[in-house]
KEKE-3310 file (N, C-alpha, C; in steps of 0.2 Angstrom, whole numbers, plus 5000, padded with zeros to 4 digits):
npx = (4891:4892:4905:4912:4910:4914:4928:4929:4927:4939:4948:4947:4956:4966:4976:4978:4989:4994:4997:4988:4978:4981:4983:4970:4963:4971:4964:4952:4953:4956:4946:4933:4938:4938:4925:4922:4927:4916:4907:4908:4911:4896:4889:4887:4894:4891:4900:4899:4900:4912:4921:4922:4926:4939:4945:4943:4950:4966:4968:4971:4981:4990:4995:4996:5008:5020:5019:5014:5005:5009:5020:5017:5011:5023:5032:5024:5026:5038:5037:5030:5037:5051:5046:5039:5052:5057:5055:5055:5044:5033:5036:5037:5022:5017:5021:5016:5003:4999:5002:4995:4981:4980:4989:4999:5013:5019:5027:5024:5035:5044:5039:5042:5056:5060:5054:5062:5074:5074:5075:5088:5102:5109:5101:5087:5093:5102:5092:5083:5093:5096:5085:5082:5092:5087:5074:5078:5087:5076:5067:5073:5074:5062:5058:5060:5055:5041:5049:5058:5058:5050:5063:5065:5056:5064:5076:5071:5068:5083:5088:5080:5085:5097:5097:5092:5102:5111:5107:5095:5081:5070:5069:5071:5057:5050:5051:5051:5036:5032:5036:5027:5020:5025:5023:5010:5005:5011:5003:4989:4992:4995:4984:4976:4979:4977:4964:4960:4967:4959:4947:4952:4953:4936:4931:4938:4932:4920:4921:4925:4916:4912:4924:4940:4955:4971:4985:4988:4995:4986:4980:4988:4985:4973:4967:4974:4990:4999:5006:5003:5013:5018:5019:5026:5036:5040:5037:5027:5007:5003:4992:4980:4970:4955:4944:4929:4931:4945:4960:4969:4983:4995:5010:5011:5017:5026:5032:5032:5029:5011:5003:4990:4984:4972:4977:4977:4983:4994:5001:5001:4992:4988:4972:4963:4947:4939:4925:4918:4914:4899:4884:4882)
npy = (4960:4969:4974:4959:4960:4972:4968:4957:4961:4969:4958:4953:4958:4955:4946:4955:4959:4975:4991:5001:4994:4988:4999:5003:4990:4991:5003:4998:4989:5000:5004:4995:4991:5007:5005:4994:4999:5008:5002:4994:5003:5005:4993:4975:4966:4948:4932:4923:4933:4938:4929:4925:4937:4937:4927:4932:4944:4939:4931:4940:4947:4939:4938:4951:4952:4943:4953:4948:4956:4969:4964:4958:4972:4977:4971:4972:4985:4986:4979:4985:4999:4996:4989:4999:5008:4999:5002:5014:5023:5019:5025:5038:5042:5036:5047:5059:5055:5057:5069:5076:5072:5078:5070:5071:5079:5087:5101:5107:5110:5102:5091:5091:5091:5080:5072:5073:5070:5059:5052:5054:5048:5033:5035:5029:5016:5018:5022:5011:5001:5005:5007:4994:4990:4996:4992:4978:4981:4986:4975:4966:4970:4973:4960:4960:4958:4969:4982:4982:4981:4995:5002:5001:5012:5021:5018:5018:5032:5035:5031:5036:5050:5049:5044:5056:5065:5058:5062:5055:5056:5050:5040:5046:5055:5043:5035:5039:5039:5027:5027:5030:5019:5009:5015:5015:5002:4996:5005:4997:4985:4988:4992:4982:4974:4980:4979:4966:4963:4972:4965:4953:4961:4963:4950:4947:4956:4951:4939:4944:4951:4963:4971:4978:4972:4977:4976:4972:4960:4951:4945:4936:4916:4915:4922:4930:4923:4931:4945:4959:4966:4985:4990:4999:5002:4991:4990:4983:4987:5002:5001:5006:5008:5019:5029:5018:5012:5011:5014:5011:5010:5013:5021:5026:5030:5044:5040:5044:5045:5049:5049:5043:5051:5055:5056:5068:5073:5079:5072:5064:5045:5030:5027:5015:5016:5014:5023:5020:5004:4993:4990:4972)
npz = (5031:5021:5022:5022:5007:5001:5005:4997:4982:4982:4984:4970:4963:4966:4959:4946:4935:4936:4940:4940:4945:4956:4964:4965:4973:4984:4991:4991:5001:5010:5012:5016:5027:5034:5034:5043:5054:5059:5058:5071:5081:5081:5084:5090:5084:5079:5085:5072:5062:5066:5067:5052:5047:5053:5047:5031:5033:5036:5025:5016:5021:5023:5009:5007:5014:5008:4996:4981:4976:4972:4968:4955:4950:4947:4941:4929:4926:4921:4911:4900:4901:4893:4882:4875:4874:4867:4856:4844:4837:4846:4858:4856:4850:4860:4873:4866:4864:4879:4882:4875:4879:4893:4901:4910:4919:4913:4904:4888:4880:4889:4886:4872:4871:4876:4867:4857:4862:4863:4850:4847:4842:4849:4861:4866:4867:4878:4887:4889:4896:4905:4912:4912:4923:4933:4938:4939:4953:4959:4961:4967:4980:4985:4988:5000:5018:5027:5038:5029:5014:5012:5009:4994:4989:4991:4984:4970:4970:4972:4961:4949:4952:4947:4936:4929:4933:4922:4910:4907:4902:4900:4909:4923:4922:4921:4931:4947:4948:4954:4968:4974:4974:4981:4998:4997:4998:5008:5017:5014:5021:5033:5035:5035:5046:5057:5055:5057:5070:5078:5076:5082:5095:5096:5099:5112:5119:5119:5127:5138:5148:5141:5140:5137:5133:5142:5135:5121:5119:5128:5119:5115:5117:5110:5102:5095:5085:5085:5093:5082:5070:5065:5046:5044:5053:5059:5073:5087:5084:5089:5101:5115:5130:5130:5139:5138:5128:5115:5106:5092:5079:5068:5062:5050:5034:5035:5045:5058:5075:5081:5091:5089:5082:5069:5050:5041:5030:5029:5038:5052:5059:5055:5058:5067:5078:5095:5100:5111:5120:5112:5121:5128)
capx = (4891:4895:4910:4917:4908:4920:4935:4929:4930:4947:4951:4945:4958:4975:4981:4979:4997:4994:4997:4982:4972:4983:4980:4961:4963:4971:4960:4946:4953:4955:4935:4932:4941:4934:4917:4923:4928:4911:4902:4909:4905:4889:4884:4890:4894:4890:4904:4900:4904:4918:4924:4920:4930:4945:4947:4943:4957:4968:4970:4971:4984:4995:4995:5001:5015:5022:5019:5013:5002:5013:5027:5015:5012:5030:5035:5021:5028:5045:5039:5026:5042:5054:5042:5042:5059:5063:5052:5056:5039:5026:5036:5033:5018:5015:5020:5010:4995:4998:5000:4984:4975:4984:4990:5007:5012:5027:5025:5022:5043:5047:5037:5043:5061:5061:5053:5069:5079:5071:5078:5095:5107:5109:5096:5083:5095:5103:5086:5081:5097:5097:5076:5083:5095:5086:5069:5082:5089:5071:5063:5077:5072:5055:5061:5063:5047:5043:5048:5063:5054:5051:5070:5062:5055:5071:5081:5067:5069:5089:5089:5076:5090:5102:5094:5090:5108:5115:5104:5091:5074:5064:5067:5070:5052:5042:5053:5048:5027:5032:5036:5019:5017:5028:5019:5001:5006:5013:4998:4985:4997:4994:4976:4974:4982:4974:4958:4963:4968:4953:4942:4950:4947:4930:4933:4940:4927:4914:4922:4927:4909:4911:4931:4945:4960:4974:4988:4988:4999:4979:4975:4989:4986:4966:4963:4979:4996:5007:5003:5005:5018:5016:5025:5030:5044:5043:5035:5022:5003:5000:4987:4980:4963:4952:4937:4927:4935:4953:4964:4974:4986:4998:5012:5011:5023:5030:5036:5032:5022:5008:4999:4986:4981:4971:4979:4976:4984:5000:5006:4997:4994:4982:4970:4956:4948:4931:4925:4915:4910:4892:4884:4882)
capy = (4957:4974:4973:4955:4961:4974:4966:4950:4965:4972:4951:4948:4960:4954:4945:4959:4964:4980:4994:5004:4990:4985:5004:5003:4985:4995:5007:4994:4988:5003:5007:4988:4994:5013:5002:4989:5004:5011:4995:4991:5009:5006:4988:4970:4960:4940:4927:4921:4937:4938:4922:4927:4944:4935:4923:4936:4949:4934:4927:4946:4951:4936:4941:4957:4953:4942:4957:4946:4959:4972:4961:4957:4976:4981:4967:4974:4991:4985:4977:4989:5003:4992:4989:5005:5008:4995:5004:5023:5027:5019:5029:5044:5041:5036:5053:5063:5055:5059:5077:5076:5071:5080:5066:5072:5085:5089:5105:5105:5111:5096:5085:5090:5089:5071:5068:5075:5068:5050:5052:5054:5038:5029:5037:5023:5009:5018:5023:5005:4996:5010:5005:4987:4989:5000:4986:4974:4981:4988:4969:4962:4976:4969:4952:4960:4959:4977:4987:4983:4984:5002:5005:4999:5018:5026:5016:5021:5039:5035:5029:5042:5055:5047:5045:5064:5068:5057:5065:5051:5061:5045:5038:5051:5056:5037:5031:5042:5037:5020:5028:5029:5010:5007:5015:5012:4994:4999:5006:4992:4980:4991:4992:4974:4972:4984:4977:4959:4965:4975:4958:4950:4964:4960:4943:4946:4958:4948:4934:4945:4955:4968:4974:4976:4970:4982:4976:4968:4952:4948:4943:4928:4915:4914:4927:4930:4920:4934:4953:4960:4974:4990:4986:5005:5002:4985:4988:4982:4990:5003:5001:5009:5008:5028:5028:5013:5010:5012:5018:5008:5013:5013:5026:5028:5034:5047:5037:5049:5042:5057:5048:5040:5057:5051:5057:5074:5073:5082:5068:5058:5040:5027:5024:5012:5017:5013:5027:5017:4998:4995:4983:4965)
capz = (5025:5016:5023:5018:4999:5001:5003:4990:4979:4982:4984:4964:4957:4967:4952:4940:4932:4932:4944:4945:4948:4963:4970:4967:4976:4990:4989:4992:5008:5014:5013:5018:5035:5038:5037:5050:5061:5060:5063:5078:5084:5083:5086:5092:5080:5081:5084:5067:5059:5069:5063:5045:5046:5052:5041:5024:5032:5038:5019:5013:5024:5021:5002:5006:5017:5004:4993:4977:4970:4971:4962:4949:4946:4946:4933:4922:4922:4920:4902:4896:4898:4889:4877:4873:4873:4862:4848:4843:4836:4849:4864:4854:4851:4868:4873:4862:4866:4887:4882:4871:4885:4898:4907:4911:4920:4907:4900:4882:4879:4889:4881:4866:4874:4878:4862:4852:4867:4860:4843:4847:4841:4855:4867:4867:4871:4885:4890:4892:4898:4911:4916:4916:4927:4940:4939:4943:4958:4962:4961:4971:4985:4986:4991:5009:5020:5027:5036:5025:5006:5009:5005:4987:4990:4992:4979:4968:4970:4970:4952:4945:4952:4945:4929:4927:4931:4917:4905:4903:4903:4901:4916:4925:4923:4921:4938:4953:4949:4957:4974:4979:4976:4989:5004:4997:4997:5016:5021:5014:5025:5040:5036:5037:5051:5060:5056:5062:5079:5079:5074:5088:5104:5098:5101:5118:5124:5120:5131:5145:5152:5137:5142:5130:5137:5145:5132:5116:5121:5132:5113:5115:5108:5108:5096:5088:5085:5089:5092:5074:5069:5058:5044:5042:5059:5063:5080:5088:5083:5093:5108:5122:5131:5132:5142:5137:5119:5111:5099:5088:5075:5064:5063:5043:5030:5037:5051:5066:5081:5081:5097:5086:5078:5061:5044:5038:5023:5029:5043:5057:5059:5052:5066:5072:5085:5095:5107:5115:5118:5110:5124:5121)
cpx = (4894:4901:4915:4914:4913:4925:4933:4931:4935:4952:4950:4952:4966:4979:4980:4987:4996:4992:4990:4975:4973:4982:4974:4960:4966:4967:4953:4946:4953:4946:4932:4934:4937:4927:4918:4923:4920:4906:4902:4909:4899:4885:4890:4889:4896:4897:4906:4902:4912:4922:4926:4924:4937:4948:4950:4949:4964:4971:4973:4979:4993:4999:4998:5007:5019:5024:5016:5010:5004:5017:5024:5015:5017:5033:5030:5025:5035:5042:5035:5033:5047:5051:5043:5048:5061:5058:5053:5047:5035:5029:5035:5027:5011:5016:5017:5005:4995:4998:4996:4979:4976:4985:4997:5007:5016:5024:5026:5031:5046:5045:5042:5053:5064:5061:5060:5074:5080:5075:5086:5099:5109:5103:5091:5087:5099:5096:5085:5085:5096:5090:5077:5086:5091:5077:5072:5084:5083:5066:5065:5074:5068:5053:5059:5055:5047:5044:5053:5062:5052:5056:5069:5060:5061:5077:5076:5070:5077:5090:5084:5082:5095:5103:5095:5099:5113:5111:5098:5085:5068:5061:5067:5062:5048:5047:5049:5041:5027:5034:5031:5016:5017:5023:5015:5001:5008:5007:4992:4989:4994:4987:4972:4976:4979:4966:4958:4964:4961:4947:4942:4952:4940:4928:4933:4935:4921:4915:4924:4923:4912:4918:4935:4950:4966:4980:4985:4989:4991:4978:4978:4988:4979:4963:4968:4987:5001:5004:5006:5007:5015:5022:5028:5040:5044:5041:5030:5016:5004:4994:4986:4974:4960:4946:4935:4929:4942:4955:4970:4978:4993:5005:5012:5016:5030:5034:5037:5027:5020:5003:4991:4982:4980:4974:4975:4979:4993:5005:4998:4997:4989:4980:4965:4956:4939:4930:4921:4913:4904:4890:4880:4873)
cpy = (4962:4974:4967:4958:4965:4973:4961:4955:4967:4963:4951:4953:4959:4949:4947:4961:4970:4985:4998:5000:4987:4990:5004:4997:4988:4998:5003:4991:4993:5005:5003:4991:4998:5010:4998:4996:5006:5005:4993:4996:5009:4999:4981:4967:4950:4935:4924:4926:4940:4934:4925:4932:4941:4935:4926:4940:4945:4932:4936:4948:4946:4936:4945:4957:4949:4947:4955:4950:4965:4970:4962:4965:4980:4978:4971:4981:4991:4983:4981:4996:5000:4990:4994:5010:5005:5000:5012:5025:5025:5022:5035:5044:5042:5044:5059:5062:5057:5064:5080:5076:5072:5076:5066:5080:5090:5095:5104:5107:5105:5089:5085:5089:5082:5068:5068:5071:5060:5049:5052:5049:5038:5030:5032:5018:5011:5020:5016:5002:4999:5008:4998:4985:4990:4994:4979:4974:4984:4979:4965:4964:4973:4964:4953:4958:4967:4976:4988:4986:4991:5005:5003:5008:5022:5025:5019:5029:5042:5036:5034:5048:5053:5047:5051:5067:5066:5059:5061:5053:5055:5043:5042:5055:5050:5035:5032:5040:5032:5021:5028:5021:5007:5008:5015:5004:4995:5000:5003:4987:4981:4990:4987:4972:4975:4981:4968:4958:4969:4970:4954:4952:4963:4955:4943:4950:4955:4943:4938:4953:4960:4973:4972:4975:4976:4981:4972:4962:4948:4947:4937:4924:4911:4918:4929:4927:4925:4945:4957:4968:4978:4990:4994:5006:4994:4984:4987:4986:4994:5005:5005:5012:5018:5023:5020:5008:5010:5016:5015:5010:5011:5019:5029:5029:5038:5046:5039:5045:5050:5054:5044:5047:5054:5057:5062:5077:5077:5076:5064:5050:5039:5023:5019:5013:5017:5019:5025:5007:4996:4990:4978:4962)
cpz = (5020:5017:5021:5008:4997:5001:4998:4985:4977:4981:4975:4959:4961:4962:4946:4940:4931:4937:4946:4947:4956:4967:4971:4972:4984:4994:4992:4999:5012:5017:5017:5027:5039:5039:5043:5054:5063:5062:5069:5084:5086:5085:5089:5087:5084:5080:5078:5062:5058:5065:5055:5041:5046:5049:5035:5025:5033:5030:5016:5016:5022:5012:5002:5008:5012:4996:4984:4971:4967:4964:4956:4945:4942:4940:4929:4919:4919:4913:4898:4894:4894:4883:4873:4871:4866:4855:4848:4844:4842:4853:4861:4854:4858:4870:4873:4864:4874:4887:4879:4875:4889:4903:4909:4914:4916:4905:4892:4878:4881:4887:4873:4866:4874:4871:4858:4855:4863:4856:4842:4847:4849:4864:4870:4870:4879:4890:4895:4896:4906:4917:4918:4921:4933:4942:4942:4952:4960:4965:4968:4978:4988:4990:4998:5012:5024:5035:5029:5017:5005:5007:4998:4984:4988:4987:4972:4964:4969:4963:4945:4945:4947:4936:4927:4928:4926:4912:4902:4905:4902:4908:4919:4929:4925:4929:4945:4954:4954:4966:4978:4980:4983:4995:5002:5001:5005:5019:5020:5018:5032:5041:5038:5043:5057:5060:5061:5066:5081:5082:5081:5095:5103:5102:5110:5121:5123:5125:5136:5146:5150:5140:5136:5136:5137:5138:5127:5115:5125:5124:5114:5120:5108:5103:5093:5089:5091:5087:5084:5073:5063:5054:5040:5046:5059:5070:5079:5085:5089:5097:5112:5121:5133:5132:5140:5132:5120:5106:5100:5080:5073:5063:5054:5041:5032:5043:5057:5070:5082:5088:5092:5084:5070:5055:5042:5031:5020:5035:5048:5059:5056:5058:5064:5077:5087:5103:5112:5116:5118:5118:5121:5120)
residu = (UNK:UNK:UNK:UNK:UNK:UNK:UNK:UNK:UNK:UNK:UNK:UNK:UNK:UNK:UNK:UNK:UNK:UNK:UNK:UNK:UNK:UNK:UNK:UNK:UNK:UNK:UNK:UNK:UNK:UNK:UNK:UNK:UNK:UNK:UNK:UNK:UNK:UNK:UNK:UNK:UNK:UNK:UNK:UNK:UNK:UNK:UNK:UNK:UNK:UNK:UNK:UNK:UNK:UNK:UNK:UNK:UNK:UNK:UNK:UNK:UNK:UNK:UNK:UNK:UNK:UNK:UNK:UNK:UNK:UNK:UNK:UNK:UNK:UNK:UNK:UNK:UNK:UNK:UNK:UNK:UNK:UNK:UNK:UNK:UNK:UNK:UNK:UNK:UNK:UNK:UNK:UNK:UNK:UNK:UNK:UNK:UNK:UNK:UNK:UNK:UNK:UNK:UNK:UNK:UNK:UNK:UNK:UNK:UNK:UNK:UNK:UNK:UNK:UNK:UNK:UNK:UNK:UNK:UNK:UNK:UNK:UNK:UNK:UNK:UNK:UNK:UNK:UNK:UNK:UNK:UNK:UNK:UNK:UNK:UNK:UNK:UNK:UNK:UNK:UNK:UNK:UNK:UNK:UNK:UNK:UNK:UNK:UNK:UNK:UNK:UNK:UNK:UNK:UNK:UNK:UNK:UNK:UNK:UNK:UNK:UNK:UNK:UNK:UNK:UNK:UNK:UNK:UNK:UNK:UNK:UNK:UNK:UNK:UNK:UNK:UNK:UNK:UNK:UNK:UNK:UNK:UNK:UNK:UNK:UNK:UNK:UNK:UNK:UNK:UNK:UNK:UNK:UNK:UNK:UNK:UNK:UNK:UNK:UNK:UNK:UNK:UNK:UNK:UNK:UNK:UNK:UNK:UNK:UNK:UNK:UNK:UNK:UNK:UNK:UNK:UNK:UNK:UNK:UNK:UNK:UNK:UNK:UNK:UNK:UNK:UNK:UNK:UNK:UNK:UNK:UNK:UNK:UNK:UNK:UNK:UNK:UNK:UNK:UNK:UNK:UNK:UNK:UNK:UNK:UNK:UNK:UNK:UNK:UNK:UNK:UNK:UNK:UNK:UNK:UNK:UNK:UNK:UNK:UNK:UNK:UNK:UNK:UNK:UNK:UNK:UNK:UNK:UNK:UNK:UNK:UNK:UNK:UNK:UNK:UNK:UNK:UNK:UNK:UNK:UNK)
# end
């Protein structure tokens, strides 16, 4: 029950516009998960729970593969920075206050840098035409389903460069933040997926005298359509049975298969994994 609360949770903020709500929404499945992990650790859950899990990661996961709520946040930052753009004083202002409250890592020279920068005829409008362009070819990006929409990542990180080499210090600086979207958004994807393959070796050990099955594909197509890829590669999840449990994973970000080594903050994978099966 803490567990689907948990995701109802992360589920009530998928149509917010507005990117920190879509990472806290991430953020929320991720918790939602590490708790599946740890319940099935330690106990046997009921068929009907089973059931109940599916379904909740099932609707969740198909929302992310489509990317919806991502899109949502991206448009929003696209018009909050244009917004700003189009008016001299509120981006100054805006500025100002981020380094009032140190929410920028800008030193106080290039704060005051950009602001000058701002001011200069024609700066503003190439500023913006320059954010509209690159929102454009970033949204388009999106379209793809992953692993491909991580090159959204990369075009990203392009057009910030790009930006700072023709002298546009706005973009330049507001672009690159949206890099993280990308893999977060990759890695709540995984997460779901991971859990929903997880939901149904339940499933299966409960029907086959408390055993998980040797591969993945013994799920089809009583417990799942189709073995479900990490949307870091494109390949299958990866499996594989230890001692009485498993280890399942995901290869992460960084794109290295680490053997189902959990995330230390420098490289790894993103695992589930049950070191043992509870009995039933």
């Amino acid at each position: 029950n803490d567990v689907l609360m948990t995701l109802a949770l992360a589920r009530s903020l998928k149509a917010e516009p507005v990117l920190i709500s879509q990472l806290v929404r991430s953020a929320g499945v991720s918790l939602a998960v590490d708790a599946l992990n740890q319940v099935v650790n330690r106990t046997t859950l009921s068929p009907e729970s089973l059931s109940g899990l599916s379904k909740a990661l099932q609707s969740m996961e198909d929302y992310d593969a489509r990317g919806e709520g991502f899109n949502r946040a991206m448009a929003s930052e696209r018009a909050i920075h244009l917004d700003l753009l189009g008016n001299p004083n509120k981006v100054t202002k805006f500025l100002q206050e981020l380094g009032a409250m140190g929410a920028t890592e800008m030193s106080r020279e290039q704060l005051r840098r950009m602001v000058e920068h701002l001011k200069q005829p024609g700066s503003l409008k190439a500023e913006h035409d320059y954010l509209e362009t690159s929102f454009q070819q970033i949204l388009s990006a999106r379209k793809e389903t992953f692993p491909d929409r991580l090159k959204a990542a990369d075009l990203i990180q392009q057009c910030a460069t790009e930006a700072t080499n023709q002298g546009l210090l706005f973009c330049g600086w507001s672009l690159p933040d949206l890099t993280g979207a990308v893999r977060r958004e990759a890695r709540c994807l995984a997460n779901l997926r991971l859990a929903l393959t997880a939901v149904a070796l339940e499933q299966f050990r409960a029907a086959h005298n408390n055993r998980y099955p040797a591969g993945l594909s013994e799920l089809i197509p009583n417990y799942l359509d189709a073995v479900l890829t990490d949307p870091f590669d494109g390949q299958p999840l990866r499996y594989r049975k230890q001692d009485a449990g498993y280890v399942l994973y995901s290869i992460g970000w960084d794109l290295k298969d680490d053997g189902g080594k959990p995330m230390n903050g420098k490289g790894g994978d993103i695992v589930f994994s049950v070191v043992t099966s509870p009995a039933p």
